[in-house]
N, C-alpha and C positions, 0 to 999 in steps of 0.2 A: 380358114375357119377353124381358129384352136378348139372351142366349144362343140363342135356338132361331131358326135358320134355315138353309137346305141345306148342306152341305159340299161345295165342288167346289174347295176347293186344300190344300194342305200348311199353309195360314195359316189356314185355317178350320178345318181339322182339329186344330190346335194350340191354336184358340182356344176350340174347345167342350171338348176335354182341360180347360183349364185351368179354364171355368166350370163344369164337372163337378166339378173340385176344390173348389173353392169352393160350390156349395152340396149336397154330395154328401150331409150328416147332416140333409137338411132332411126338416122330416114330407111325408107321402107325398100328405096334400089339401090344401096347402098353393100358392101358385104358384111357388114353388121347386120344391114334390115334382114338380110338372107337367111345370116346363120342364128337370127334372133327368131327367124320364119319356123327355121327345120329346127330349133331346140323348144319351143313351144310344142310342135306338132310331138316329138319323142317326149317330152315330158308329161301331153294327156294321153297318152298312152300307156308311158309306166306306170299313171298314178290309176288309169284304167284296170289296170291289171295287177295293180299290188297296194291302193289306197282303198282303203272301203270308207266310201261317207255315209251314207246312213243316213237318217232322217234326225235332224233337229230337235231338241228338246222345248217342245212347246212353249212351256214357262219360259225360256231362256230365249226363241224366236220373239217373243212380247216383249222382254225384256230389250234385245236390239233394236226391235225399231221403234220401242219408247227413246232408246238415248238417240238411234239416229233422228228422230223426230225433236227432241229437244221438252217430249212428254213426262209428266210424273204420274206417279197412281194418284194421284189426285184427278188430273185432268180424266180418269178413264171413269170417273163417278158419273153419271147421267145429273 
């Protein structure tokens, strides 16, 4: 499992991103699906602990799911 080991900097954080990317369609008992298990579980953790997200910008939450909807301000006139 070259990918799974702690995360305690912005370079380790970046680099289990990137081996998530890479073996993310792997089967599930597989040693990909394993260390694809335990680098998920390390990565809401880090970002638990050093991402802040914060609440959405209203305008901008309408604004997404008018594109995911395929809406314009037009359609939102009664």
């Amino acid at each position: 499992m070259v990918g799974a080991k702690p995360i305690h900097t912005e370079e380790d954080y970046e680099a289990a991103l990137a081996r998530i990317e890479e073996i993310f369609e792997a089967e599930f008992d597989s040693p990909e699906g394993k260390e694809l298990d335990i680098l998920v579980d390390l990565v809401e953790l880090y970002e638990s602990e050093h991402v802040p997200m914060g609440y959405p910008d209203p305008i901008e939450a309408i604004r997404f799911r008018m594109e995911q909807s395929g809406s314009s301000q037009h359609d939102l006139v009664p």
